[in-house]
C-alpha positions in Angstrom: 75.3 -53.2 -12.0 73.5 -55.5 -10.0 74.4 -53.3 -6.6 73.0 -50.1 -8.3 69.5 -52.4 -8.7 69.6 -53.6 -5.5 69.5 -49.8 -4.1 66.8 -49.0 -6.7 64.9 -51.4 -5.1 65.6 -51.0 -1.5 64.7 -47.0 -2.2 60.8 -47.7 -3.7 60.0 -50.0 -0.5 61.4 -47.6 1.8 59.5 -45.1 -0.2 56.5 -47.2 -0.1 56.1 -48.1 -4.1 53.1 -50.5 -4.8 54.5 -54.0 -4.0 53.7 -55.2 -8.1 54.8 -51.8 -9.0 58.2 -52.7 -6.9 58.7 -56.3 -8.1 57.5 -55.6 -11.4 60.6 -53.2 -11.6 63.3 -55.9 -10.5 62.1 -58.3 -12.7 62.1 -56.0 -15.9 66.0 -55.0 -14.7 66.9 -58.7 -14.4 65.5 -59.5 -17.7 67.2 -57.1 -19.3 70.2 -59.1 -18.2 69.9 -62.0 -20.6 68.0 -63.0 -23.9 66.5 -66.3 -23.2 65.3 -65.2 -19.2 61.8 -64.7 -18.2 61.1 -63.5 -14.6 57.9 -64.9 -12.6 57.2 -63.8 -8.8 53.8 -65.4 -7.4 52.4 -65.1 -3.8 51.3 -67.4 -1.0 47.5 -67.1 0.2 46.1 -68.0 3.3 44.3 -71.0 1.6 47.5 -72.3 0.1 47.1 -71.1 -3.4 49.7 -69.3 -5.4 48.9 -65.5 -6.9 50.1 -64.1 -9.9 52.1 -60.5 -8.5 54.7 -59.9 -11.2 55.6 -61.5 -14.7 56.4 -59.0 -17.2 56.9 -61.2 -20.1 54.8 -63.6 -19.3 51.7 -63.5 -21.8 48.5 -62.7 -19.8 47.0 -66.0 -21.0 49.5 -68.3 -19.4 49.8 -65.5 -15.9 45.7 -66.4 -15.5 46.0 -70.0 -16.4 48.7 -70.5 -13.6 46.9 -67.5 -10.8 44.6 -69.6 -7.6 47.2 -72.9 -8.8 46.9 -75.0 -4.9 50.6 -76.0 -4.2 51.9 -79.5 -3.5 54.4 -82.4 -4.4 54.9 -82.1 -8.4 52.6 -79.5 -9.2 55.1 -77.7 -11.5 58.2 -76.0 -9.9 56.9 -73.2 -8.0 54.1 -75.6 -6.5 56.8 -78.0 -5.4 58.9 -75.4 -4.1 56.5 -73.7 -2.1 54.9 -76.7 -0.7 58.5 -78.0 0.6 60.5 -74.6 0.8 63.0 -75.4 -0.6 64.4 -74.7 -5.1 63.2 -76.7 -7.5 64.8 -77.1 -10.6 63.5 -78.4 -13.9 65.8 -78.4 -17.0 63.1 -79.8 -19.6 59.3 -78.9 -18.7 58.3 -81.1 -21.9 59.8 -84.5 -20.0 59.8 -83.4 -16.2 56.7 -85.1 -14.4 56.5 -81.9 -12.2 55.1 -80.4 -15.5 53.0 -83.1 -17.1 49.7 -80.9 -16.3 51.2 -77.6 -17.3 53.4 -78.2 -20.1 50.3 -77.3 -22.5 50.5 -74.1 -21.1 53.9 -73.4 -21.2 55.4 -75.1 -24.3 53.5 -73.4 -26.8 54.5 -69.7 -24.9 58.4 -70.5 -25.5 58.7 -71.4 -21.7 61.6 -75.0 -21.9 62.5 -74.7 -18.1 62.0 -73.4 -15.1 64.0 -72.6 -12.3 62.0 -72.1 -8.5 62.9 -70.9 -5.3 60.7 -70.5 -2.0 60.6 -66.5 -0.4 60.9 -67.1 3.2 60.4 -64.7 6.1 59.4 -65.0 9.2 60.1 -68.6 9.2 57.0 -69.1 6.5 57.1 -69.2 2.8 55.9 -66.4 1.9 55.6 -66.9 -2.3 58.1 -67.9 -5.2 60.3 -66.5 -7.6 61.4 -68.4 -10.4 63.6 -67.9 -13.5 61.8 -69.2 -17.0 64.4 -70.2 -20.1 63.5 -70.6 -23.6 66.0 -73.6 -24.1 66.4 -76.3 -21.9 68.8 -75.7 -19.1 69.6 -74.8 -15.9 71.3 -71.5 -13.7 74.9 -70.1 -14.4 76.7 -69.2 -11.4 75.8 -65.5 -11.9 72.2 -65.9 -12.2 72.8 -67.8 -9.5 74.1 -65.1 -7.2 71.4 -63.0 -9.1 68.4 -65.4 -7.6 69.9 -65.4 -4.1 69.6 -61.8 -4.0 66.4 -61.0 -6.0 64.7 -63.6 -3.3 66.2 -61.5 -0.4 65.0 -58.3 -2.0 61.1 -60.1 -2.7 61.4 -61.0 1.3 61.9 -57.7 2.5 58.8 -56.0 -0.3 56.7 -58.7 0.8 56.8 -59.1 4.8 56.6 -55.0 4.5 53.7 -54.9 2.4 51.9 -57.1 4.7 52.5 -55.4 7.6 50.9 -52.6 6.0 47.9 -54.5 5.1 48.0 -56.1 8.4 47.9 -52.5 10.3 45.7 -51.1 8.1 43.3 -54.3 8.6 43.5 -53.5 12.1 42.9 -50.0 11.4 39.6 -50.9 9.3 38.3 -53.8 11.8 35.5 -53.1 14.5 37.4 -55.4 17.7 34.4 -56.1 19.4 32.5 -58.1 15.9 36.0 -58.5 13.6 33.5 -57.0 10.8 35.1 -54.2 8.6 34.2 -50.4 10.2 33.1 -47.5 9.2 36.6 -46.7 7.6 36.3 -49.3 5.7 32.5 -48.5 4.9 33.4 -45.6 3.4 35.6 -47.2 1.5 33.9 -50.0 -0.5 30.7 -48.4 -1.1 32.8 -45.7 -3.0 34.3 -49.1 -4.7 31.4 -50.3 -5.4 29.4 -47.4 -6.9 32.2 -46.8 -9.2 32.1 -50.6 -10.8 29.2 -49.0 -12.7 26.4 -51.9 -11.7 23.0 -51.7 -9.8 24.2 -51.9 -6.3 22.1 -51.2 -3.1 22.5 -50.4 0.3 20.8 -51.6 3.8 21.4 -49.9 7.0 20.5 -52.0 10.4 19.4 -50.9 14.0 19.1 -53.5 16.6 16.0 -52.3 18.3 16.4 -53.6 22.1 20.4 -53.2 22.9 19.5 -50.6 25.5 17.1 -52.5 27.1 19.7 -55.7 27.7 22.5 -53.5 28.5 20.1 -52.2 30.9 18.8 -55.3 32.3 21.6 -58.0 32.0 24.3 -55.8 31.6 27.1 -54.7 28.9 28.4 -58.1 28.9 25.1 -59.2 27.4 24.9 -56.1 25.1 28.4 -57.2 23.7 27.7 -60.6 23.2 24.4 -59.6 21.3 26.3 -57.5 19.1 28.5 -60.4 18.2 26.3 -62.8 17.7 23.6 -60.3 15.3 27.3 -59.5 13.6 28.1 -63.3 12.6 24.2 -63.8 11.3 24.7 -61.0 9.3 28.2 -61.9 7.9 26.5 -65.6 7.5 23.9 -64.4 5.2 25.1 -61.0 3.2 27.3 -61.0 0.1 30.7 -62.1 1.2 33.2 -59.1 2.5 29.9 -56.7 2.4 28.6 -56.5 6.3 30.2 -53.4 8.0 29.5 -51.9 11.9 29.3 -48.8 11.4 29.1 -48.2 15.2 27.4 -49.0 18.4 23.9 -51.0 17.1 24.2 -49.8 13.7 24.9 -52.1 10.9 25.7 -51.8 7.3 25.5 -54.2 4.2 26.0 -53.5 0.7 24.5 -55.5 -2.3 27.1 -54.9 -4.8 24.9 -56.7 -7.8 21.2 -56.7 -7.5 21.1 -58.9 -11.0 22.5 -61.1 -8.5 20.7 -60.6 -5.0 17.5 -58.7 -4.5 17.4 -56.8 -1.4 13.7 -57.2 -0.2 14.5 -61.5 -0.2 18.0 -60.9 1.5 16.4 -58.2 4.0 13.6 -60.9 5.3 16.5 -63.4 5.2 18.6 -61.0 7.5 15.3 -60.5 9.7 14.4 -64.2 10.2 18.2 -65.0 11.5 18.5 -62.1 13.7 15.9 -62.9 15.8 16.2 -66.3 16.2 16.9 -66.7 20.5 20.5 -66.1 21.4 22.5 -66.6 24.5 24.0 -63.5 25.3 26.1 -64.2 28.9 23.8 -66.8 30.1 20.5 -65.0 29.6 18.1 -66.1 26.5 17.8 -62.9 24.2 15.2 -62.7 21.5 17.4 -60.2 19.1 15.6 -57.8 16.7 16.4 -55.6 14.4 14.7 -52.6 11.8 16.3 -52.5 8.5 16.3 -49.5 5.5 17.6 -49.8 2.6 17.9 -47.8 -1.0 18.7 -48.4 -4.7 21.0 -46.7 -6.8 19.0 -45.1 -9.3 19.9 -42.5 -11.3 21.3 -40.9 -8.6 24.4 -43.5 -8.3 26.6 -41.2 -5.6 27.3 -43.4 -2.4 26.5 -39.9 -0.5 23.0 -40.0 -1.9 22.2 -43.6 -1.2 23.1 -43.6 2.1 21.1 -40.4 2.9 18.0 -42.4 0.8 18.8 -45.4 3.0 19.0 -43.6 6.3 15.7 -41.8 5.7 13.8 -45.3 4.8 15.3 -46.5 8.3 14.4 -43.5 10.2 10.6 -44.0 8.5 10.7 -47.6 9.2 11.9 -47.4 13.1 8.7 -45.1 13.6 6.2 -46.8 11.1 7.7 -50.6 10.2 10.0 -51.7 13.5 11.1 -54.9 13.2 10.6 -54.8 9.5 12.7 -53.6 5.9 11.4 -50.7 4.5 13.0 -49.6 1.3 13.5 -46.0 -0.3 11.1 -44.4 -2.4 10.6 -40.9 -3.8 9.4 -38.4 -1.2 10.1 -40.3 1.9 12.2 -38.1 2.7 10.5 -34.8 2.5 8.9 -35.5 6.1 12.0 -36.1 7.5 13.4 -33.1 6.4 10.4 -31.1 7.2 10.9 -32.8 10.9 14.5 -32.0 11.1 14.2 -28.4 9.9 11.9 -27.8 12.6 14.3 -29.7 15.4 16.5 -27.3 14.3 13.9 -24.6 14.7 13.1 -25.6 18.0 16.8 -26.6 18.9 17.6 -22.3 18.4 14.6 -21.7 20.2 16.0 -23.2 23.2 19.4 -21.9 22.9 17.5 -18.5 22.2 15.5 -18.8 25.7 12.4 -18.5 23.7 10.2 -21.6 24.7 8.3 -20.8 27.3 4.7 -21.9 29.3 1.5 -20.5 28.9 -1.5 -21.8 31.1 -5.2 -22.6 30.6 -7.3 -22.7 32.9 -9.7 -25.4 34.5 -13.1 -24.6 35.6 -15.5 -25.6 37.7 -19.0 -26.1 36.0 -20.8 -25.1 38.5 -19.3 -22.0 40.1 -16.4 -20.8 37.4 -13.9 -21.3 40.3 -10.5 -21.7 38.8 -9.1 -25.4 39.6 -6.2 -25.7 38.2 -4.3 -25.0 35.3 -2.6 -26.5 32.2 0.7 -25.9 31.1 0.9 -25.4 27.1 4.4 -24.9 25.6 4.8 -22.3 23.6 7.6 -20.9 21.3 8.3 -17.2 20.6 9.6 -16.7 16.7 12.3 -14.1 16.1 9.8 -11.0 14.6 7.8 -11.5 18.5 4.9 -13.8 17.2 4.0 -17.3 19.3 3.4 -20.8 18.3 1.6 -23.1 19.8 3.1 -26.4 19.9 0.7 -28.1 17.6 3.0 -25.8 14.7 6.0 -27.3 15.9 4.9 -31.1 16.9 7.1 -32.5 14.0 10.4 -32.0 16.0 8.2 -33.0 18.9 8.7 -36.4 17.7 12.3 -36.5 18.4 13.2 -37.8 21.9 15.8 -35.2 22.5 13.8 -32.5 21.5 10.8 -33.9 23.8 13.2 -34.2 26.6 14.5 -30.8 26.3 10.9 -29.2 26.1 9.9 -31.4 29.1 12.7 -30.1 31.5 12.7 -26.1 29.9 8.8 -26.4 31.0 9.2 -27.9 34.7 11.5 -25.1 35.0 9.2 -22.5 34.1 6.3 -24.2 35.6 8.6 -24.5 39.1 9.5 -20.7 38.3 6.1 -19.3 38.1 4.3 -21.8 40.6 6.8 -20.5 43.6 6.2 -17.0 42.8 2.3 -17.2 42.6 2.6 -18.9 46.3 5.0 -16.4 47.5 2.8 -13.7 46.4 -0.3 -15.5 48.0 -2.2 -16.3 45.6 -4.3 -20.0 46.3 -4.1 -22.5 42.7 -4.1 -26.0 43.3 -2.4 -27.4 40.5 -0.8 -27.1 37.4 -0.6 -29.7 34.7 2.7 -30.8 33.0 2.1 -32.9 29.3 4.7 -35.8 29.4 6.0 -38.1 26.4 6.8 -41.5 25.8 10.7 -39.8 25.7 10.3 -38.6 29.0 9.0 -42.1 30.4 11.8 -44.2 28.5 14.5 -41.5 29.5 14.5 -43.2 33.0 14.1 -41.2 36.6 11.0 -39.2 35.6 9.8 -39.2 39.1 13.0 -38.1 40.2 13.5 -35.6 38.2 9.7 -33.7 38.6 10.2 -34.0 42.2 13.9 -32.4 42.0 12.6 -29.9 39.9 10.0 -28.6 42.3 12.2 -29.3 45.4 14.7 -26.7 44.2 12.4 -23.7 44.6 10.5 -25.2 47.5 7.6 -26.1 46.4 6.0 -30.0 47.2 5.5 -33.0 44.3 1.6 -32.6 44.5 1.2 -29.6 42.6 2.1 -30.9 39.6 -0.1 -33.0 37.4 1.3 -35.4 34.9 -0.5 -35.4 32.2 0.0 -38.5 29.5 -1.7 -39.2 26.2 -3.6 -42.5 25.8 -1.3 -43.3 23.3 1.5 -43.2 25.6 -0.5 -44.6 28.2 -1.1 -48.1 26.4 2.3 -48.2 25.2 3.7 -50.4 28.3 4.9 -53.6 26.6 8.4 -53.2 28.6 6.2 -51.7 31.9 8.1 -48.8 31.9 5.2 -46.5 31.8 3.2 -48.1 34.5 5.8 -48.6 36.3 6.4 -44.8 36.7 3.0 -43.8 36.9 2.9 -46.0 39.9 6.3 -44.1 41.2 4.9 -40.6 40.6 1.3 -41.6 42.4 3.4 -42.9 45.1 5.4 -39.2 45.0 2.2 -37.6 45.5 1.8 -36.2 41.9 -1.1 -36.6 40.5 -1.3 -38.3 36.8 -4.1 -37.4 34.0 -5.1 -39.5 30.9 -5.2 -36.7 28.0 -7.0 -36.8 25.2 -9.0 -39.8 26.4 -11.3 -41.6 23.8 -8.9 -41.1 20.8 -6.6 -43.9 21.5 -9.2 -47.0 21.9 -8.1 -47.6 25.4 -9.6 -50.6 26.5 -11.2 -49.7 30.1 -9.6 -51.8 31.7 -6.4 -50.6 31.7 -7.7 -48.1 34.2 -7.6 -51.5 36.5 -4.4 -52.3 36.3 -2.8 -48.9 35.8 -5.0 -46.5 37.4 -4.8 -42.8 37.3 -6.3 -39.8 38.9 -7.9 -37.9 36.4 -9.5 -38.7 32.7 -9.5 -35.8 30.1 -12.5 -36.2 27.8 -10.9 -35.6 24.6 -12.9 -32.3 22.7 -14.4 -34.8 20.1 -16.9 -35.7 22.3 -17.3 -32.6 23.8 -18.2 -31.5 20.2 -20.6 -34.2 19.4 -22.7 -33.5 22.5 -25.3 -32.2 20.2 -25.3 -35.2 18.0 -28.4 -37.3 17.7 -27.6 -38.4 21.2 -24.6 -40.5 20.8 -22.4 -38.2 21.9 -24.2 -37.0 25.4 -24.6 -41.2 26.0 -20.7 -41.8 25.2 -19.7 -39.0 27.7 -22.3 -39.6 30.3 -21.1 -43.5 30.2 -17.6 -42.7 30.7 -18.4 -40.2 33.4 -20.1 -43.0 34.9 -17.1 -45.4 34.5 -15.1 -42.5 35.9 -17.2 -41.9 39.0 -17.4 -45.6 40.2 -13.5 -45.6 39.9 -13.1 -42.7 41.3 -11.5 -40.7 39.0 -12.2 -37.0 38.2 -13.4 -36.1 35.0 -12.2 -33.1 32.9 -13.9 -31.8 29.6 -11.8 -30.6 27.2 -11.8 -28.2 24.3 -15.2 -26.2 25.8 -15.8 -23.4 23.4 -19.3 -22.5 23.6 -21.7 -22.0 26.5 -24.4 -24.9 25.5 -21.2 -27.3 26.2 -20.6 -26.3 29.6 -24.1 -26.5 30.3 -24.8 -29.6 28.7 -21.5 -31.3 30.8 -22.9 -29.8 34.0 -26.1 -31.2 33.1 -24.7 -35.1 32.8 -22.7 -33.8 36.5 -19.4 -33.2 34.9 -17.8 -31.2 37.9 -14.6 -29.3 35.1 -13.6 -28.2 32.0 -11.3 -26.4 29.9 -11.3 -24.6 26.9 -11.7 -21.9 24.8 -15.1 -20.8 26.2 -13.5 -19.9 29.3 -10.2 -18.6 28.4 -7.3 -19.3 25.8 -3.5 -20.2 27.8 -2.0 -17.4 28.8 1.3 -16.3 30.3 2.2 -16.2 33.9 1.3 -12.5 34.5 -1.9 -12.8 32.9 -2.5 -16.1 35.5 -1.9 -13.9 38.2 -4.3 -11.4 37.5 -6.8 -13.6 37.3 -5.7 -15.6 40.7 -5.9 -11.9 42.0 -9.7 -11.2 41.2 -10.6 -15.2 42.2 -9.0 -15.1 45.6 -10.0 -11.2 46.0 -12.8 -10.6 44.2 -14.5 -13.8 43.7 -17.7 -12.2 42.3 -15.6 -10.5 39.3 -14.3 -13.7 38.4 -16.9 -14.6 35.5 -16.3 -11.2 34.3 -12.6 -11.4 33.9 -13.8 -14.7 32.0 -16.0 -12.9 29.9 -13.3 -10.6 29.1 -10.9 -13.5 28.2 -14.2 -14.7 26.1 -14.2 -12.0 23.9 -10.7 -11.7 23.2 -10.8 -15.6 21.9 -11.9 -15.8 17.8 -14.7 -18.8 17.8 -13.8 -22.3 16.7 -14.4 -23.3 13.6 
């Protein structure tokens, strides 16, 4: 009989049966062998404390009592034998020392003695099992042989259940921080959302790993991640920090009666960034942090998506800081990433291409120069300027990828212009922070033009202000410096809107200022308008930078601009962009026909709907 269990129980491990579900079974069969027997298996924790696993006729009361019991000399049988590995027998629990703090549990349950021995494998004990009688006595020579064997059987169901867990904890545990990964994750949030509580989630982003992978190398990167991991860990709800990947964290707040997430998320921030040594170098971590509630909406899908879109708010509008989700947050992402997508198929599609304004001189309508204005052509034929698509500008990949489609076109039509003789000077190329943190943006304008022959010089970086002042790592004046040095010129677009202070201009200089077209309109303000432009062309001329006047659209402008000795302008008064044909045309008639060159204006004039 005892054979026939013995396979039973071989067969569910090899079949891989739940280990309680397993033992559970071999100690209802062994039961079933005598009246006055009661089977109890408990396990061995890492802190020395002994876990209930199976007891089928135990009563629950006594099984809970007993559960998280720390072994040692004479703490009831299965404490003894587990602290000295070796059987402990007890014949009377109501007289036996080893049971003076337990017998109040056991007595009135029917329990008279208790029979222990240690499971050992691996050289370690790895739990108990232990035969309860209802009268007071000890093993016949069958149970005996029955112990013996149930113990080998526990052995083998134990050390293979924790090889298991020990592979699968290797499975679920990011090497380079030991937290759980995104296996794992995925896991516990689905855990936790179905407990049926108010739970929360916060997502992390360490905002400068690029920069000290870049400048101290991975090494430093690692040990950054490591140490931002442990703060994290130190601080969240036990078991609840995740990596999801690279610089991405994750930590749940499985109870908010019991945590609020705005207090632990300004807990979280104050650790991070306090100064770490990250392979000899001192690092001042930081870190952006969005988070979301479960609401009514409890799936972990949901509150994830909610929690990425209050970090992907927070890393443009709150970095450094915790923003949290609320209603409608997310409609501006999505309107962004619809039109990535947009864009993304426009690209694909080959139908982003440049159009070119012109720029003007005052004086004698001579064509300058030109800027480069992307435009995208939809499916029924129509364009759109980019101002209709600047939400998916804002993406640094998207910005990138419009950057090096129009240097391509720009090379493209600049070669064939000088091929076909035609005299421009230069043509403007609009340049975002993407492009600047991307890395090699000399480089790559100068290779870009070198392909098709043509020299650095004739193109004209043009940069925001925004952009501009945003040089707290130096990596935009560092490049402007680079390109100046290449022989490409560099503009300051849209001058006046960002508050630059002047004297940036010092210590970054550039070639050429763009008077943004709100001061061009306010020229015919009570005067403050014609004395703000006139003092920054001033400025401009004792620096010696050229001045351009953008967004002309009316003939009083130009004059009035000519009249404070503006020498260009662009705009809408003179012509609207157009494509590269249409540029040729008119290079034709100025190079050819230089008196017919305010009359192909005109024409360009009347074909432009007024402003406003």
């Amino acid at each position: 009989m005892f054979l026939k269990l013995q396979n039973t129980i071989l067969e569910m491990i090899a079949m891989g049966h739940p280990l309680a579900e397993t033992v559970d079974r071999l100690c209802r069969e062994v039961e079933a062998s005598s009246n006055d027997l009661v089977c109890s298996v408990l396990l061995l924790d890492d802190e020395q404390r002994l876990r209930h696993l199976a007891g089928p006729s135990l009563p629950l009361e006594y099984t809970s009592a007993i559960d998280g019991t720390a072994i040692g000399p004479g703490v009831g049988s299965c404490g003894t034998a587990a602290y000295f590995g070796e059987p402990v027998l007890v014949e009377d629990i109501d007289t036996h020392p080893y049971w003076q703090a337990f017998k109040s549990l056991a007595l009135p349950n029917g329990l008279r003695a208790c029979w222990s021995t240690p499971i050992i494998g691996a050289g370690k004990v790895l739990g108990t099992f232990a035969f309860y009688y209802r009268v007071a006595r000890g093993p016949s020579d069958a149970e005996k042989a029955a112990v013996e064997a149930c113990v080998h059987l526990c052995a083998i169901a134990i050390e293979r259940d924790q090889r298991i867990a020990e592979r699968r904890k290797l499975a679920e545990t990011d090497n380079l921080t030991g937290l759980p990964n995104r296996s794992r994750f995925n896991e516990t949030i689905e855990d936790v959302a179905r407990r049926g509580q108010d739970w929360a989630l916060m997502l992390i982003d360490l905002d400068n790993l690029k920069m000290v992978n870049d400048t101290f190398g991975h090494s430093a990167g690692d040990d950054l991640i490591r140490i931002v991991a442990h703060r994290l860990k130190d601080r969240a709800p036990a078991e609840m920090t995740f990596r999801l990947g690279g610089d991405e964290f994750a930590v749940i707040v499985p109870c908010l009666e019991a945590t609020d997430p705005t207090e632990l998320a300004e807990a979280l921030i104050q650790r991070i960034k306090e100064p770490a040594d990250c392979a000899g170098h001192l690092i001042y971590p930081a870190a952006t942090l969005g988070g979301a509630k479960a609401g009514i909406e409890r799936s972990p899908q949901q509150v994830r998506q909610n929690a990425d879109y209050a970090l992907y708010h927070a890393k443009e509008r709150a970095r450094g800081r915790y923003l949290e989700y609320a209603p409608g947050l997310g409609t501006s992402i999505v309107k962004r990433f619809r039109a990535v997508q947009e864009v993304d198929r426009a690209l694909r599609d080959d139908r982003i291409d440049a159009h070119y304004q012109p720029i003007i001189e005052l004086a004698t309508g001579r064509i300058m120069g030109f800027e480069s204005l992307c435009r995208m052509r939809m499916a029924d034929g129509s364009l759109v300027a980019a101002a209709h698509f600047q939400e998916a500008m804002k993406d640094a990949h998207v910005a990138i990828e419009i950057t090096e489609r129009m240097l391509e076109r720009i090379s493209a039509a600049c070669i064939e212009w000088q091929r076909e003789g035609l005299q421009f000077s230069r043509v403007g190329l609009n340049l975002s922070a993407a492009d600047f943190h991307r890395g090699r943006l000399t480089q790559r304008i100068v290779d870009a033009v070198s392909r098709v022959g043509l020299p650095a010089s004739v193109v004209v970086a043009e940069v925001t202000e925004s952009v501009y002042l945003a040089q707290k790592d130096n990596v935009i004046a560092e490049e402007i410096r680079a390109m100046r040095e290449a022989g490409i010129k560099v503009a300051l677009d849209d001058f006046g809107t960002g508050f630059a202070s002047l004297t940036h201009l010092l210590t970054v200089p550039v070639d050429v200022i763009k008077i943004d077209k709100c001061f061009v309109r306010r020229l015919a303000d009570a005067g403050s308008g014609s004395v703000i432009t006139k003092g920054l062309l001033d400025i401009a001329r004792g620096l010696g930078i050229w001045v351009i006047a953008e967004g002309i659209e009316e003939e009083s402008q130009a004059e009035h601009l000519l009249s404070l000795d503006c020498k260009a302008g662009q705009g809408y008064y003179f012509s609207r962009p157009m494509d590269r044909d249409s540029v040729r045309e008119m290079l034709e008639v100025s190079q050819f026909h230089p008196e017919w060159t305010r009359i192909l204006l005109d024409r360009e004039r009347q074909l432009v709907p007024r402003a406003g």
